[in-house]
PyMOL Python script that loads the backbone (N, CA, C, O; Angstrom):
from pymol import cmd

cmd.read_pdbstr("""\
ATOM      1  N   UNK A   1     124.040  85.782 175.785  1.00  0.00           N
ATOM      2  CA  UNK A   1     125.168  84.892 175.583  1.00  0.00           C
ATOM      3  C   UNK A   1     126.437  85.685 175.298  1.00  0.00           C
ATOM      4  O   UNK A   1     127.552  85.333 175.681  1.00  0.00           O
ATOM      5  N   UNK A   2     126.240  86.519 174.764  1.00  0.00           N
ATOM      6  CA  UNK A   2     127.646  87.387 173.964  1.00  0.00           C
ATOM      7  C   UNK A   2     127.598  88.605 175.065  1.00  0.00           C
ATOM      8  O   UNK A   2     127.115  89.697 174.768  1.00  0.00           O
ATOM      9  N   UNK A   3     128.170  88.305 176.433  1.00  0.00           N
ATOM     10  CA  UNK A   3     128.584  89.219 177.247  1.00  0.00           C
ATOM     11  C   UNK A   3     129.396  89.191 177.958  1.00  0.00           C
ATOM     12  O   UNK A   3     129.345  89.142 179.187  1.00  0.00           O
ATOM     13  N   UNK A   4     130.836  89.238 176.822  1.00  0.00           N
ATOM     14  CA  UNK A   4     132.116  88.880 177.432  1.00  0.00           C
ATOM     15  C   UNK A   4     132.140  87.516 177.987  1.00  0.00           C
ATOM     16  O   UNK A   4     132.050  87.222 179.179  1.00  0.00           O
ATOM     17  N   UNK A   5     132.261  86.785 177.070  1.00  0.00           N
ATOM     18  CA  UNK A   5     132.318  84.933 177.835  1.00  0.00           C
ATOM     19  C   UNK A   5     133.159  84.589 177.983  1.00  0.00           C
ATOM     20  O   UNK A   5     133.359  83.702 178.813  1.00  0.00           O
ATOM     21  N   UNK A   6     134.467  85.330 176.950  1.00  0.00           N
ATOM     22  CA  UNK A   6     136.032  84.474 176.512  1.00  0.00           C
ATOM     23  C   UNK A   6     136.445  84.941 178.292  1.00  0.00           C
ATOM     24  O   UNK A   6     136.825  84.076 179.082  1.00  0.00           O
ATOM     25  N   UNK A   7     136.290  86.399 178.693  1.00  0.00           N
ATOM     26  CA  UNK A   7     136.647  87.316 179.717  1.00  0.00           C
ATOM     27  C   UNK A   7     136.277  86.582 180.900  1.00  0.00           C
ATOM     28  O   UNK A   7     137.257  86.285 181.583  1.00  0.00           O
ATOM     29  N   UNK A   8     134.884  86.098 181.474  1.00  0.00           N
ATOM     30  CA  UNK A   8     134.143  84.952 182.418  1.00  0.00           C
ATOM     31  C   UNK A   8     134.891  83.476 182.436  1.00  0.00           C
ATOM     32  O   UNK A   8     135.156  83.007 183.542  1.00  0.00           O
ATOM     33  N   UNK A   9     135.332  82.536 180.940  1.00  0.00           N
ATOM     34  CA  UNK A   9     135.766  81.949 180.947  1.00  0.00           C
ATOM     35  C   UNK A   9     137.338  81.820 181.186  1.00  0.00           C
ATOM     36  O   UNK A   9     137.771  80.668 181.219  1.00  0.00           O
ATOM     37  N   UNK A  10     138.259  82.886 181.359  1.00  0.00           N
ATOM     38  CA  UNK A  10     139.308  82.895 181.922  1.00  0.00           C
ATOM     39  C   UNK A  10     139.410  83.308 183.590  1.00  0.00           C
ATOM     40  O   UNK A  10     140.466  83.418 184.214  1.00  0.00           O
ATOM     41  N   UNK A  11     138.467  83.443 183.964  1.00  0.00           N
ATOM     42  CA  UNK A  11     138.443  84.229 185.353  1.00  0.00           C
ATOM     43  C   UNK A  11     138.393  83.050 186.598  1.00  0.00           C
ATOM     44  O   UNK A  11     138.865  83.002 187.734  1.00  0.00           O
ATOM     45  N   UNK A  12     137.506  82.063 185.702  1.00  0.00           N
ATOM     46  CA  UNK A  12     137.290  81.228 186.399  1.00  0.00           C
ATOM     47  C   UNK A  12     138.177  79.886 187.150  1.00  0.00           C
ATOM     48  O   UNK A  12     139.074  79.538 186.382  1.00  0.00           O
ATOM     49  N   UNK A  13     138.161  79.038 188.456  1.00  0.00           N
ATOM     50  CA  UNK A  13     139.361  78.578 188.603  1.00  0.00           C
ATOM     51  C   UNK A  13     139.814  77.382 187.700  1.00  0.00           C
ATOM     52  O   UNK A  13     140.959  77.016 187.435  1.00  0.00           O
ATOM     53  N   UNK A  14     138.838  76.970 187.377  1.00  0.00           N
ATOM     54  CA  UNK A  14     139.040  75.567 186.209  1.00  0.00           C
ATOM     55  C   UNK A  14     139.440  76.177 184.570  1.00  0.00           C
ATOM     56  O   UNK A  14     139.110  75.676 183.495  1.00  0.00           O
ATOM     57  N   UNK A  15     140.230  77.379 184.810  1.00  0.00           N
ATOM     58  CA  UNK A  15     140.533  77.786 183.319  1.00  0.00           C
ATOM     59  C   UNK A  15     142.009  77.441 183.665  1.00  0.00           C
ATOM     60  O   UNK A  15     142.424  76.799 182.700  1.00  0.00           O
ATOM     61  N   UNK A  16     143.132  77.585 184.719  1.00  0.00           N
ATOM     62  CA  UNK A  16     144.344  77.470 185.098  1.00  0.00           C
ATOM     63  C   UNK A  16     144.390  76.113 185.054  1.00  0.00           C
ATOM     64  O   UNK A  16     143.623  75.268 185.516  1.00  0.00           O
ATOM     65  N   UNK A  17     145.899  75.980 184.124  1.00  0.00           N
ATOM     66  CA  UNK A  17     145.516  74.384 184.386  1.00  0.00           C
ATOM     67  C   UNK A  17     145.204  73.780 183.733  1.00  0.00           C
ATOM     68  O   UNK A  17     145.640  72.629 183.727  1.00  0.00           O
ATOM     69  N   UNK A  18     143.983  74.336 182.517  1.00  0.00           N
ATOM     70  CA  UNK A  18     142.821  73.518 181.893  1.00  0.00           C
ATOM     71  C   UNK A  18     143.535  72.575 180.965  1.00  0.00           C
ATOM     72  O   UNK A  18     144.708  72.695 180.610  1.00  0.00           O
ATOM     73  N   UNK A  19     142.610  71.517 180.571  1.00  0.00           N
ATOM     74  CA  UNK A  19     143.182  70.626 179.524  1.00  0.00           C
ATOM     75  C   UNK A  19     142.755  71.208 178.258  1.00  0.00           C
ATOM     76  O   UNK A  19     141.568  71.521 178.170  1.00  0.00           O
ATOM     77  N   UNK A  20     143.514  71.401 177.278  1.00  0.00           N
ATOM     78  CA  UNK A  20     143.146  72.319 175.567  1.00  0.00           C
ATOM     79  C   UNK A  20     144.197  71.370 175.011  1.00  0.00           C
ATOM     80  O   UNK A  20     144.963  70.504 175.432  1.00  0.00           O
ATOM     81  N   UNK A  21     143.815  72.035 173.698  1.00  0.00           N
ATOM     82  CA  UNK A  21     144.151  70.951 172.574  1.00  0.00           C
ATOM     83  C   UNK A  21     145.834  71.113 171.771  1.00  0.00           C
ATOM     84  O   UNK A  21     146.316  72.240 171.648  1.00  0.00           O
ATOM     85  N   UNK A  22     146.589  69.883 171.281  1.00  0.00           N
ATOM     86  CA  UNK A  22     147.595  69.824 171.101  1.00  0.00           C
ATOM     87  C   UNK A  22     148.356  71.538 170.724  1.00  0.00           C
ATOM     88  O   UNK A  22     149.443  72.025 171.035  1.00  0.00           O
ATOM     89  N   UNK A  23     147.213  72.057 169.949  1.00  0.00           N
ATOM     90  CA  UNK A  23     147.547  73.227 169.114  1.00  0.00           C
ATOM     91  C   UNK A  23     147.183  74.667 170.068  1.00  0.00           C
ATOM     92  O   UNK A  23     146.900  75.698 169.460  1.00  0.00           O
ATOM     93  N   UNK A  24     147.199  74.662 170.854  1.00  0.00           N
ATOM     94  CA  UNK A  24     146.729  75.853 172.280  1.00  0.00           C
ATOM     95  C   UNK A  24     147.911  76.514 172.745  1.00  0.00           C
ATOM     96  O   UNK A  24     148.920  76.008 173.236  1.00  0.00           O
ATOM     97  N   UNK A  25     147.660  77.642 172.536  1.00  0.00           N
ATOM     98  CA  UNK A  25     148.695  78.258 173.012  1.00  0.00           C
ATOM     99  C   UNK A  25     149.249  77.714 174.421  1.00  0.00           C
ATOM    100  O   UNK A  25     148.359  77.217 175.110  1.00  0.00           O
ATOM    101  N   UNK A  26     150.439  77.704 174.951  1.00  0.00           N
ATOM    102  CA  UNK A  26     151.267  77.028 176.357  1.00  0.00           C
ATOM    103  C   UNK A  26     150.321  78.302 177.199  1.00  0.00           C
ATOM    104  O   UNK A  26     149.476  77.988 178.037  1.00  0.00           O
ATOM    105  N   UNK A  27     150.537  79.381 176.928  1.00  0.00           N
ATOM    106  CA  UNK A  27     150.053  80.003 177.921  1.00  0.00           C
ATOM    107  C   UNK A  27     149.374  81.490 177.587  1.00  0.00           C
ATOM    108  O   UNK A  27     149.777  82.126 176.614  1.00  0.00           O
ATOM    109  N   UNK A  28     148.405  81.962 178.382  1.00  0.00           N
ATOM    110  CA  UNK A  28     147.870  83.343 178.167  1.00  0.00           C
ATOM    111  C   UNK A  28     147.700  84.226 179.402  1.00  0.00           C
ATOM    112  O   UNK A  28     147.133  83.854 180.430  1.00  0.00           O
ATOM    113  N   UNK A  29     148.457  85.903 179.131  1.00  0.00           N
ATOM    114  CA  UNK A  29     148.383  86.660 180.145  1.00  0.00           C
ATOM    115  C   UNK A  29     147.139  86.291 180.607  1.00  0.00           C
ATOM    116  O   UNK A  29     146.276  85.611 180.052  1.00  0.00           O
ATOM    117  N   UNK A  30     147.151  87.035 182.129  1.00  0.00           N
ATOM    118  CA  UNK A  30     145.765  87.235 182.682  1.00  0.00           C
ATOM    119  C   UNK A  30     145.473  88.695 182.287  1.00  0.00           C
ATOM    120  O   UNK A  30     144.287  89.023 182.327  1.00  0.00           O
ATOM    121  N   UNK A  31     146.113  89.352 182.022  1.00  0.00           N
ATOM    122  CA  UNK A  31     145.650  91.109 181.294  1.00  0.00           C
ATOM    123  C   UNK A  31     144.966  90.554 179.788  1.00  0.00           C
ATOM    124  O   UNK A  31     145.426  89.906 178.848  1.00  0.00           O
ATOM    125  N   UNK A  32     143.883  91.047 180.030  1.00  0.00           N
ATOM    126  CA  UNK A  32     143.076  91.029 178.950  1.00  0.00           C
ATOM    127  C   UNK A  32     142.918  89.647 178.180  1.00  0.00           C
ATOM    128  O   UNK A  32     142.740  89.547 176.966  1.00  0.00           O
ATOM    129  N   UNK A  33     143.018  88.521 179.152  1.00  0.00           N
ATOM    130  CA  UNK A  33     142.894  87.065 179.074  1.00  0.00           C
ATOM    131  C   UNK A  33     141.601  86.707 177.929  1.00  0.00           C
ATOM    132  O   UNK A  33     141.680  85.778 177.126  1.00  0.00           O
ATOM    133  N   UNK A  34     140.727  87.395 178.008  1.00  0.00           N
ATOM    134  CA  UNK A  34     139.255  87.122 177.712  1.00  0.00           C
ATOM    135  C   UNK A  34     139.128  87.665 176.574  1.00  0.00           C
ATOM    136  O   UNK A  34     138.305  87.169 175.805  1.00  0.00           O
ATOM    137  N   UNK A  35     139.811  88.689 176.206  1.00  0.00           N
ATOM    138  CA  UNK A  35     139.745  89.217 174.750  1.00  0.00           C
ATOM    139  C   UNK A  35     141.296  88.186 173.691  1.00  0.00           C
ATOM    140  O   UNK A  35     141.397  87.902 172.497  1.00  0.00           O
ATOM    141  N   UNK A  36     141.877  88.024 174.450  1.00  0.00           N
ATOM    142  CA  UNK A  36     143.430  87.001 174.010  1.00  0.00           C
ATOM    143  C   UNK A  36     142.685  85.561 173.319  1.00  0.00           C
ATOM    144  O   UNK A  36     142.679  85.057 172.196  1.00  0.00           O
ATOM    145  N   UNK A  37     142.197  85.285 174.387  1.00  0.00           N
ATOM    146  CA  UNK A  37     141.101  83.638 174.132  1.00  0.00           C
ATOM    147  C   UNK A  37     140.321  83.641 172.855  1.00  0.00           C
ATOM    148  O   UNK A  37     140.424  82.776 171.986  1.00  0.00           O
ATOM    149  N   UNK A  38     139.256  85.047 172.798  1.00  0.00           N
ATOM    150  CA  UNK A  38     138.554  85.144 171.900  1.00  0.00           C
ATOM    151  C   UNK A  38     139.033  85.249 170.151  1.00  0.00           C
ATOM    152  O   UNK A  38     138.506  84.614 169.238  1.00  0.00           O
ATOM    153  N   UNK A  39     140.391  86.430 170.008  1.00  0.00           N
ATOM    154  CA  UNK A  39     141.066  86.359 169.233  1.00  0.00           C
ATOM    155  C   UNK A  39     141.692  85.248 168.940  1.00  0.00           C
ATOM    156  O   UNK A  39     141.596  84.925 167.756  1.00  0.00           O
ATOM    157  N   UNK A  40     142.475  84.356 169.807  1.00  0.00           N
ATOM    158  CA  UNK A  40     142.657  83.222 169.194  1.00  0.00           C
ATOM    159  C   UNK A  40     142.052  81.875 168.708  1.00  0.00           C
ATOM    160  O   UNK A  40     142.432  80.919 168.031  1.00  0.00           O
ATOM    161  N   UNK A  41     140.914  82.256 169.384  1.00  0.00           N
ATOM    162  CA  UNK A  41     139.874  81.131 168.700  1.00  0.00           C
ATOM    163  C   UNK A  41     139.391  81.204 167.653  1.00  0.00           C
ATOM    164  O   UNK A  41     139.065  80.255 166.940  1.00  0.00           O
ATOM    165  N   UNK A  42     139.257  82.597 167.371  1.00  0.00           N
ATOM    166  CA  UNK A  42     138.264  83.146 165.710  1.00  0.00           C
ATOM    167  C   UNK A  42     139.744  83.043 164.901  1.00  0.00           C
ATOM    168  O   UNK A  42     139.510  82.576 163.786  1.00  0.00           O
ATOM    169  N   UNK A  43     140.872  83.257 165.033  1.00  0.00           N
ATOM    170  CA  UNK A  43     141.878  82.701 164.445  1.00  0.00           C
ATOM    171  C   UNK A  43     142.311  81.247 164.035  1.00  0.00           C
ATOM    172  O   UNK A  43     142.819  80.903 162.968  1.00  0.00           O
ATOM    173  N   UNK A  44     142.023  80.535 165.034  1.00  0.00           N
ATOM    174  CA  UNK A  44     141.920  78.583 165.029  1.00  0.00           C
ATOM    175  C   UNK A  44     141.127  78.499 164.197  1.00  0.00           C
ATOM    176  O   UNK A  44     141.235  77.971 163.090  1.00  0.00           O
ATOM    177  N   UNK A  45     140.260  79.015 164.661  1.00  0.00           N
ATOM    178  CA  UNK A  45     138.339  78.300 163.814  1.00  0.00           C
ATOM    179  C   UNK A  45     138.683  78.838 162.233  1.00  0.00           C
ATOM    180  O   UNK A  45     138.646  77.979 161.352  1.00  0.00           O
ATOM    181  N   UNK A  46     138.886  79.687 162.004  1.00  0.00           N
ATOM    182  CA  UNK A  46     139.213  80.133 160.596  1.00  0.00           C
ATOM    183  C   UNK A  46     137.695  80.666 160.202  1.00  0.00           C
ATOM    184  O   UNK A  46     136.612  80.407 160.726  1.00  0.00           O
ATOM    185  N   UNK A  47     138.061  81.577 158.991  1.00  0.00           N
ATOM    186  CA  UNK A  47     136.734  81.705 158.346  1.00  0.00           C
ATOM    187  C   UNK A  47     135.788  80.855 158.342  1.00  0.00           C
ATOM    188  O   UNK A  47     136.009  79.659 158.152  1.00  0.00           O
ATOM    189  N   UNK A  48     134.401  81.419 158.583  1.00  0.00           N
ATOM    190  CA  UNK A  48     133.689  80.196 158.737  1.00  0.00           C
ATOM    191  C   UNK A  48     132.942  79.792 159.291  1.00  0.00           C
ATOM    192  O   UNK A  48     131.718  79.669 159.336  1.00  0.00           O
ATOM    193  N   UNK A  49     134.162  79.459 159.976  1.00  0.00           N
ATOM    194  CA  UNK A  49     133.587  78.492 161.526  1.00  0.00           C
ATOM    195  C   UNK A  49     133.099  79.140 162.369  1.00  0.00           C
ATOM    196  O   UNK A  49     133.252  80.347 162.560  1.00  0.00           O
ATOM    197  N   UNK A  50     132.153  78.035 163.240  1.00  0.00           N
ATOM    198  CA  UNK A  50     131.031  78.426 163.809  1.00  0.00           C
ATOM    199  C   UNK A  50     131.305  79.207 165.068  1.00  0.00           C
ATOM    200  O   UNK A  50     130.602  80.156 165.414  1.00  0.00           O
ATOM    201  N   UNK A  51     132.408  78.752 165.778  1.00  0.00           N
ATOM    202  CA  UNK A  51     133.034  78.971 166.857  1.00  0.00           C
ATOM    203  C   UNK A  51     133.441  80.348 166.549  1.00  0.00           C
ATOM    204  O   UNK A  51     133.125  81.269 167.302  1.00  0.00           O
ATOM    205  N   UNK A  52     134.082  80.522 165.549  1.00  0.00           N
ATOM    206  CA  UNK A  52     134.593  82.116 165.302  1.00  0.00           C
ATOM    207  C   UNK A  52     133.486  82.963 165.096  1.00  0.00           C
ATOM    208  O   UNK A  52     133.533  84.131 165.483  1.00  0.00           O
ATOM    209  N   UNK A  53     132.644  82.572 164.613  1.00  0.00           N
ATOM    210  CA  UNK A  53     131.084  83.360 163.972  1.00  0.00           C
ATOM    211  C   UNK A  53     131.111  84.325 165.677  1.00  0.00           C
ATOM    212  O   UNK A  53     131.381  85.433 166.141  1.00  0.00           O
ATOM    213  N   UNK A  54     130.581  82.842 166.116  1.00  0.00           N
ATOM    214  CA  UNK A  54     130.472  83.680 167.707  1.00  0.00           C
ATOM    215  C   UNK A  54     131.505  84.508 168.580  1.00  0.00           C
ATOM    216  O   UNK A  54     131.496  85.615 169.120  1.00  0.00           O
ATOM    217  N   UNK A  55     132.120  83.786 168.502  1.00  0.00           N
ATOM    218  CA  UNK A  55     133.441  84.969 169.281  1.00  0.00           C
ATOM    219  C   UNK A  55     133.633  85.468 168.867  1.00  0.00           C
ATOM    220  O   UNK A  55     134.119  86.413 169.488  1.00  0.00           O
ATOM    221  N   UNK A  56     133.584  85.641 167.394  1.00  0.00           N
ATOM    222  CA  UNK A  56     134.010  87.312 166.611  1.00  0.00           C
ATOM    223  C   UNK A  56     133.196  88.392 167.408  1.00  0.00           C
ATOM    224  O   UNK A  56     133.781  89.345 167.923  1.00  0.00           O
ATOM    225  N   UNK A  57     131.731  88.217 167.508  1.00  0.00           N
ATOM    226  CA  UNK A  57     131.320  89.158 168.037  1.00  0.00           C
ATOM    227  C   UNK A  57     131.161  89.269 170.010  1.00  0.00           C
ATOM    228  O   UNK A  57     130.485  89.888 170.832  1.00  0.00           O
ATOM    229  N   UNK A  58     132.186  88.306 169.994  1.00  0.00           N
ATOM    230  CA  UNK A  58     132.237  88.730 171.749  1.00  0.00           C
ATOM    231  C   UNK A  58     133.378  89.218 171.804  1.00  0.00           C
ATOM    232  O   UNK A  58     133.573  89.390 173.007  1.00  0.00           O
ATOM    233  N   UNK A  59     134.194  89.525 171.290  1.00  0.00           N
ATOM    234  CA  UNK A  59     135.447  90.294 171.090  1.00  0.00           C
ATOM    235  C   UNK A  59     135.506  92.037 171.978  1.00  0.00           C
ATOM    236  O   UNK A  59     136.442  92.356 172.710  1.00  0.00           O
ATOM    237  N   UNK A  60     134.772  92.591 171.797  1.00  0.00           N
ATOM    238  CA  UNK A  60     134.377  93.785 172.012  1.00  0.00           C
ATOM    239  C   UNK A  60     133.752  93.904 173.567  1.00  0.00           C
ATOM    240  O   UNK A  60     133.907  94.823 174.372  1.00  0.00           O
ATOM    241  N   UNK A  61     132.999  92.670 173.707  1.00  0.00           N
ATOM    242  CA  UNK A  61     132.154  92.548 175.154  1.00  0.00           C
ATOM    243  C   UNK A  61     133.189  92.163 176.043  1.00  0.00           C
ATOM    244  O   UNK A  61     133.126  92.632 177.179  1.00  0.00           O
ATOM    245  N   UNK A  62     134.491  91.114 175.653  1.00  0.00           N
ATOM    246  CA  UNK A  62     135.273  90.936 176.224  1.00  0.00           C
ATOM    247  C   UNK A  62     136.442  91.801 176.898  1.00  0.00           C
ATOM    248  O   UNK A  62     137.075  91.725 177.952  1.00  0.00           O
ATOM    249  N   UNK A  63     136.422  93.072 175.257  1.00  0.00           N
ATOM    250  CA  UNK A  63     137.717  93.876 176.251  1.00  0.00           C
ATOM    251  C   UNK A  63     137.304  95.337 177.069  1.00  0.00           C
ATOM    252  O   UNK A  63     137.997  96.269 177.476  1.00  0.00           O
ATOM    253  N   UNK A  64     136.172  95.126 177.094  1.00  0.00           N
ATOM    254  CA  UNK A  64     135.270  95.861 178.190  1.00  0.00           C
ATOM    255  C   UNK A  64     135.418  95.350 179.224  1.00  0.00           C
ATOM    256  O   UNK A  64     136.118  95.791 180.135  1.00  0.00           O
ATOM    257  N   UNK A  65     134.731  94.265 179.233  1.00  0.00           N
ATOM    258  CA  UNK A  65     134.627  92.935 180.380  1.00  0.00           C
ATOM    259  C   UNK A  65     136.491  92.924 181.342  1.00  0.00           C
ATOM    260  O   UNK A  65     136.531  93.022 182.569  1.00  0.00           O
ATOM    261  N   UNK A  66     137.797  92.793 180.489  1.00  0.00           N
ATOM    262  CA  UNK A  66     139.073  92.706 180.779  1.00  0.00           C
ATOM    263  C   UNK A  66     139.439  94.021 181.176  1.00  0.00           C
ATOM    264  O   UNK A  66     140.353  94.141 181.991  1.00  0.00           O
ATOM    265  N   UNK A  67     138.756  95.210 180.640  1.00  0.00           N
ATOM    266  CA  UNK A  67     139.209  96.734 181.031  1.00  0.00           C
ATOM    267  C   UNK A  67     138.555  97.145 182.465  1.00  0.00           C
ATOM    268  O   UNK A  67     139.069  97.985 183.204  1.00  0.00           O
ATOM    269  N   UNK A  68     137.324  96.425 182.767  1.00  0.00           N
ATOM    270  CA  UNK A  68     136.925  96.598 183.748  1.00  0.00           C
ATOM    271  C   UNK A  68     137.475  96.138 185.323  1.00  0.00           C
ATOM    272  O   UNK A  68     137.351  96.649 186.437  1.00  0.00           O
ATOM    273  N   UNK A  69     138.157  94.878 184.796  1.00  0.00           N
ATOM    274  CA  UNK A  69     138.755  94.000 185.388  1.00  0.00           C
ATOM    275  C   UNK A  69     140.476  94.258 185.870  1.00  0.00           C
ATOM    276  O   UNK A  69     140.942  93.829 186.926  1.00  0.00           O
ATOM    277  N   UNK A  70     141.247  95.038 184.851  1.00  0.00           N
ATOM    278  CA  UNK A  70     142.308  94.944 184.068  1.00  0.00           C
ATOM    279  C   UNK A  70     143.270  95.452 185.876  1.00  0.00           C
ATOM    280  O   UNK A  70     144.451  95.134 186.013  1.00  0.00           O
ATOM    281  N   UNK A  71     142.460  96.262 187.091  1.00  0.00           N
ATOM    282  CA  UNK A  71     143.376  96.338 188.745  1.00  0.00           C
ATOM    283  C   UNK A  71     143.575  94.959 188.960  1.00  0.00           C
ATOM    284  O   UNK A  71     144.708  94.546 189.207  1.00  0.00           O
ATOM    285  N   UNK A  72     142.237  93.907 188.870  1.00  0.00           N
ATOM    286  CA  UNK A  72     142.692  92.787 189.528  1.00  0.00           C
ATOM    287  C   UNK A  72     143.679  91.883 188.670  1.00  0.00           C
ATOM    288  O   UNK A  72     144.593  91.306 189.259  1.00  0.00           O
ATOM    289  N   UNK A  73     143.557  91.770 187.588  1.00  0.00           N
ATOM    290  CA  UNK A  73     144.257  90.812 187.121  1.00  0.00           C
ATOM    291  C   UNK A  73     145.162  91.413 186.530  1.00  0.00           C
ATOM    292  O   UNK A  73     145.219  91.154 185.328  1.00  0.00           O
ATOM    293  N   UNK A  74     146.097  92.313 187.014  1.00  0.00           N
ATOM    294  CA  UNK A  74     147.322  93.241 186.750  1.00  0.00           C
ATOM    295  C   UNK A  74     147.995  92.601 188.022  1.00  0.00           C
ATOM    296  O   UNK A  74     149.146  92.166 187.996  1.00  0.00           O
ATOM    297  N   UNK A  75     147.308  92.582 188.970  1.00  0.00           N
ATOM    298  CA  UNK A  75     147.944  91.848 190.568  1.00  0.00           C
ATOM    299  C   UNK A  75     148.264  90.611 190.359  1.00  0.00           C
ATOM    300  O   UNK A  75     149.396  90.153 190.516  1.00  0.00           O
ATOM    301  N   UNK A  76     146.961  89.788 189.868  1.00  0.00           N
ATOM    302  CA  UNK A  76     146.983  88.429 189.732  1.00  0.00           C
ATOM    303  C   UNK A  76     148.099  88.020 188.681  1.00  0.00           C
ATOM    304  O   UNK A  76     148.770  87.012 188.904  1.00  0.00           O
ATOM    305  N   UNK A  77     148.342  88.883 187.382  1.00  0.00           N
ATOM    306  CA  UNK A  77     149.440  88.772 186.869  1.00  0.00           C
ATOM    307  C   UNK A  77     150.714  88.561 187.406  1.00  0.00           C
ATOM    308  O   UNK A  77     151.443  87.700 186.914  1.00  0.00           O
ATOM    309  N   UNK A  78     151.056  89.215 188.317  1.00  0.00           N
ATOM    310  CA  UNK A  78     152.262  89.757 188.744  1.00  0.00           C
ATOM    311  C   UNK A  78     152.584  88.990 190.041  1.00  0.00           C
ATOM    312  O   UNK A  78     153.700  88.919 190.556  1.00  0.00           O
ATOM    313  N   UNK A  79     151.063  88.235 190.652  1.00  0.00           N
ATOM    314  CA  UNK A  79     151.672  87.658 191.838  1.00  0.00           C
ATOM    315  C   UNK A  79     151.384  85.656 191.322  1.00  0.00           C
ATOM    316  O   UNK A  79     151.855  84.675 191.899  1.00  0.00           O
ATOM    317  N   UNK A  80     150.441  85.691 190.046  1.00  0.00           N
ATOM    318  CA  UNK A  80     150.445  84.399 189.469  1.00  0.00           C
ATOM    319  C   UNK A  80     151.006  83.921 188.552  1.00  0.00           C
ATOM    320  O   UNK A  80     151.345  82.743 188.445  1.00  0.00           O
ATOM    321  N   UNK A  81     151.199  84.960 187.633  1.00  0.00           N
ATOM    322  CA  UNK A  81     151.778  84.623 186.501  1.00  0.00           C
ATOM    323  C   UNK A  81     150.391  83.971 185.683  1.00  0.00           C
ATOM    324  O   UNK A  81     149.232  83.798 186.059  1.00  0.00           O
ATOM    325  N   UNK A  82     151.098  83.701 184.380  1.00  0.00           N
ATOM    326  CA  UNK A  82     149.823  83.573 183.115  1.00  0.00           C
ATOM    327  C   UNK A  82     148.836  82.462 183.613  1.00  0.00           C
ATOM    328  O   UNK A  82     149.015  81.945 184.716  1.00  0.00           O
ATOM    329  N   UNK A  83     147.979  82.161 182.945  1.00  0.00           N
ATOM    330  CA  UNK A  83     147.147  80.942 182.701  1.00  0.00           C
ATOM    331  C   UNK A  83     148.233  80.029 181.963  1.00  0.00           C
ATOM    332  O   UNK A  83     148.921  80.359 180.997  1.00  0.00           O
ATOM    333  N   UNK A  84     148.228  78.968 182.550  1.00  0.00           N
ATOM    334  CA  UNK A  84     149.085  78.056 181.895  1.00  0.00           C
ATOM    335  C   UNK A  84     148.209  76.475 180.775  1.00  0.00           C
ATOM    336  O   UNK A  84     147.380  75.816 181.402  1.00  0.00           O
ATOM    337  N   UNK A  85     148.400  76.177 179.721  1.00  0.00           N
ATOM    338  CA  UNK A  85     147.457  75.032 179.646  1.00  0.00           C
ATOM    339  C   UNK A  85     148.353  73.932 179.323  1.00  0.00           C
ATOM    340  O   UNK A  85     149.486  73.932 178.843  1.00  0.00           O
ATOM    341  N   UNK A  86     147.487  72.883 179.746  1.00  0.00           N
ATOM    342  CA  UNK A  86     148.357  71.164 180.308  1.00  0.00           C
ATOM    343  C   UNK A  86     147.641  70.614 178.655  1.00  0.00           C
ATOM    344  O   UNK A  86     146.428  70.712 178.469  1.00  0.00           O
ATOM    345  N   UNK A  87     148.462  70.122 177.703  1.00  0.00           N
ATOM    346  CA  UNK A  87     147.752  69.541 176.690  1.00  0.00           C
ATOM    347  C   UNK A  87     147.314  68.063 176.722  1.00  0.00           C
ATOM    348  O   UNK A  87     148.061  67.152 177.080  1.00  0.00           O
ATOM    349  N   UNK A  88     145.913  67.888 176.277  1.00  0.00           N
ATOM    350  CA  UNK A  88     145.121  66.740 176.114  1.00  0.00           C
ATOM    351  C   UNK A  88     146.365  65.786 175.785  1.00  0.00           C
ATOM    352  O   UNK A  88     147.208  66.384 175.116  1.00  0.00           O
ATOM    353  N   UNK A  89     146.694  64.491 176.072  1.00  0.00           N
ATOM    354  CA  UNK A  89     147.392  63.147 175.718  1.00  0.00           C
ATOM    355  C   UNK A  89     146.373  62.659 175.400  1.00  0.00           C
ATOM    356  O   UNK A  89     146.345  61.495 174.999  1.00  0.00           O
TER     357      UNK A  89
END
""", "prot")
cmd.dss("prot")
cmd.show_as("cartoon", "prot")
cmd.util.cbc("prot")
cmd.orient("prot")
């Protein structure tokens, strides 16, 4: 489970776009998207929480996962621009 998910879950096409919650950041680079996600979730969730428990420790798998990645979505940066998110109404 903890092999770079935040990193998988930004890559994918239903992450652009996505619907997130009033409090979500407007937008996140695609450079190192997957480690960005993870940090800000274990930040939301706060001590504690369950959600952070886990992504705390995918943190590390993620910026492997984004370093590995970091030719393509340096392009995709530059020719897409960020992940953008549409907030839940």
């Amino acid at each position: 489970m903890l092999s770079g998910c935040g990193t998988f879950i930004t890559q994918t096409n239903d992450f652009n776009e996505a619907k997130c919650s009033p409090n979500a950041p407007a937008s996140i680079p695609r450079t190192y998207s997957g480690t960005i996600l993870d940090i800000w979730t274990v930040a939301a969730d706060g001590p504690g929480g369950q959600m952070a428990a886990f992504l705390f420790w995918d943190i590390p798998f993620s910026l492997i996962g984004d370093t590995v990645i970091l030719p393509y979505t340096a392009v995709r940066q530059m020719t897409s621009g960020s992940h953008r998110c549409v907030p839940n109404q």
